[in-house]
C-alpha positions in Angstrom: 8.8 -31.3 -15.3 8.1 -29.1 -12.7 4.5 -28.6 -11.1 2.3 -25.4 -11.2 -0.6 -24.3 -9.1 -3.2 -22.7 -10.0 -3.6 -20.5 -7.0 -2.2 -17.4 -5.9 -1.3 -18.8 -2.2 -2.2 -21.5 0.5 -1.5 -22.6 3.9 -1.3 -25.9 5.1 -1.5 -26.6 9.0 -4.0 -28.4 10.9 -3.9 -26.1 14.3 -5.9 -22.9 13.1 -7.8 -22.3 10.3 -7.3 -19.4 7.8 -9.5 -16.1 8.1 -11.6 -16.2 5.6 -11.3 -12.4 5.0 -9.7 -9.7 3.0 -7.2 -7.5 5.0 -9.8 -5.0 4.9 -12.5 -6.9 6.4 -10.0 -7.5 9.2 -9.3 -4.4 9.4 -12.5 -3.3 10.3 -13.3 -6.3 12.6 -10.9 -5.4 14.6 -11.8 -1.6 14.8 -15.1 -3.2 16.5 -13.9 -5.2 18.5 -11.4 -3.0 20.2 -11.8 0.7 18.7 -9.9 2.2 21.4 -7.1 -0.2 21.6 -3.7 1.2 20.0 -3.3 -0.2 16.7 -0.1 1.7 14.9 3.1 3.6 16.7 5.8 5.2 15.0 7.9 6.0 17.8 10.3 8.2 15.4 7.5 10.0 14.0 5.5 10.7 17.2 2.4 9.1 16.2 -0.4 6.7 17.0 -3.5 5.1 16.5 -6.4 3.3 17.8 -7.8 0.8 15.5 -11.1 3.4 14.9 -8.6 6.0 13.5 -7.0 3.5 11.5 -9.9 2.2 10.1 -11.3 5.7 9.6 -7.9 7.0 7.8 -7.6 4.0 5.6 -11.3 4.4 4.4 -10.8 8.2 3.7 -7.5 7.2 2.0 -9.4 4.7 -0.2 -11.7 7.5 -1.4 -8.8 9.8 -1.7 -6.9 6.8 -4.0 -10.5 6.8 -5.8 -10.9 10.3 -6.8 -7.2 10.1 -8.2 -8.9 7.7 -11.0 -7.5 4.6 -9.2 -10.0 1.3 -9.2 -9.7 -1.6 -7.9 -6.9 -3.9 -9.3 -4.8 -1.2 -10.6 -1.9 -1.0 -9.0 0.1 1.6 -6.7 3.8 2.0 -5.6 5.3 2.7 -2.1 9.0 3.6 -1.7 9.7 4.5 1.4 11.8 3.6 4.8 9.0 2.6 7.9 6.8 5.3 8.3 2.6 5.6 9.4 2.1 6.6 5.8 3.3 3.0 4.5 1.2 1.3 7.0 -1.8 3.9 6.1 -1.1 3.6 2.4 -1.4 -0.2 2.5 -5.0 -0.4 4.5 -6.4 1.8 2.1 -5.9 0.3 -1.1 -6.9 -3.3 0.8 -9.9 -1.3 1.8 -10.1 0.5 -2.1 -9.3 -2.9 -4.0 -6.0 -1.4 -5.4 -2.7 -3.7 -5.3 0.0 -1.9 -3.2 3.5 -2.3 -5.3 6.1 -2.9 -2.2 9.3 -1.1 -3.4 12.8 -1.9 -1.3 13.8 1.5 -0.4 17.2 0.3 -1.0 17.2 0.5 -4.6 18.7 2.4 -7.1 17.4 3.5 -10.5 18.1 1.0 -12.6 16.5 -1.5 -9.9 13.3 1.3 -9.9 13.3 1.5 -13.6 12.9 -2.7 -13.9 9.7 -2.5 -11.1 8.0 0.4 -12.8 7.7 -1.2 -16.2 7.0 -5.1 -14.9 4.5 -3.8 -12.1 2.6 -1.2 -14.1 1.7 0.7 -11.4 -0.1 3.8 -12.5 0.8 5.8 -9.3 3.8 5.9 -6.3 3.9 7.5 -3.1 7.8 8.3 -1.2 9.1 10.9 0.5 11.1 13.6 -1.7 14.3 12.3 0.3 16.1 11.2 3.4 19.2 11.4 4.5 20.8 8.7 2.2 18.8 8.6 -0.7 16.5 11.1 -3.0 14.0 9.6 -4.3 11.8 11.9 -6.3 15.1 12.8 -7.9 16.1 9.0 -8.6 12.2 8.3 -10.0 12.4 11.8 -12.4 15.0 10.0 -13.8 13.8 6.8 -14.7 9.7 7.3 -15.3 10.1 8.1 -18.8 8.0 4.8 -20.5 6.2 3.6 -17.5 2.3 3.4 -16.4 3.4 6.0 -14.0 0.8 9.3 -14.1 0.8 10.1 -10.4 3.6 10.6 -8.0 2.5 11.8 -4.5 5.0 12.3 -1.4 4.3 12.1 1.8 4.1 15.1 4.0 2.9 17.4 1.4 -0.6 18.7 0.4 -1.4 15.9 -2.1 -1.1 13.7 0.9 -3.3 15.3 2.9 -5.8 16.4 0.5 -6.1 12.4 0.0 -6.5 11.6 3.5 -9.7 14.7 3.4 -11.8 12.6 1.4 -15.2 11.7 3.0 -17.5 9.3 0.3 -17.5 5.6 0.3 -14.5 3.8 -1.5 -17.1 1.4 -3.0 -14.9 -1.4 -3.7 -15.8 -5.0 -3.3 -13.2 -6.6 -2.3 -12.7 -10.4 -2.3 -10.7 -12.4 0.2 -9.1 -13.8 -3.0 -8.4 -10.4 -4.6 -4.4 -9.5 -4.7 -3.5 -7.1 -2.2 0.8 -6.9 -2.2 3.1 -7.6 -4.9 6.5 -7.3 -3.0 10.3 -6.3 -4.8 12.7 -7.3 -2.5 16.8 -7.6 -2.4 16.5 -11.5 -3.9 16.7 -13.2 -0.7 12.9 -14.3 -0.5 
């Protein structure tokens, strides 16, 4: 018979102890520690940040993931190759509470069809296309049925109209909370 554990992860290793703190809490440790220090660069994008603009832009994108109806535990989609906007996208639902849904860009519809309905996330964020793959055409064609009521894409106005938002997130978030559910090929 096999063995279940009741928790959702742990470590073992005697050297260093765990943090006993949410990624957002991190987060923003760090930005005091070293606000000036370069947190984020996307070389093929052109952009950087310090840890104090990260910290700032994932706390205005928490507030911006807020006033979309989001709340804490509900869960949102990325599908997307590297980009800033995955790495912003994922500190601000740690900092709002909100479970990021980790979507391998390589898949097709029917792989994007199966993670919609099991993940029941109620919102994804992608770019329109790239040079191999569109992907608002690919979802378009396989939302029908799903949790799905808001599709954003990087690099438009929904974005940044997300990232303009200015109130606190208000969510309390635990260390214990969920923070990634991750799709991947199969080989993890």
């Amino acid at each position: 018979m096999a063995e279940t554990c009741n928790m959702l992860s742990y470590g073992r290793g005697p050297e260093i102890e765990l943090l006993n703190r949410s990624t957002g809490e991190q987060l923003e440790a760090t930005a005091r520690r070293w606000p000036d220090g370069l947190a984020l660069v996307s070389r093929h994008q052109n952009r950087r940040f310090t840890w104090a603009e990260l910290l700032d832009t994932a706390d205005r994108l928490a507030c911006g993931l807020h006033s979309l109806g989001l709340e804490s535990g509900d869960r949102v989609g990325v599908w997307a190759l590297n980009c800033y906007e995955w790495v912003l996208l994922h500190l601000g639902c740690a900092r709002a509470g909100i479970v990021l849904v980790s979507v391998n860009p390589a898949y097709r519809s029917h792989e994007l069809a199966f993670v919609l309905r099991k993940s029941g996330m109620r919102a994804i964020f992608l770019r329109e296309r790239d040079e191999r793959t569109r992907y608002l055409e690919i979802l378009n064609q396989v939302r029908a049925g799903s949790d799905l009521a808001g599709v954003i894409c990087f690099d438009t106005a929904d974005w940044d109209r997300l990232l303009t938002q200015r109130s606190s997130s208000g969510a309390n978030v635990s260390v214990d909370d969920v923070t990634n559910i991750q799709y991947t090929s199969g080989t993890t």
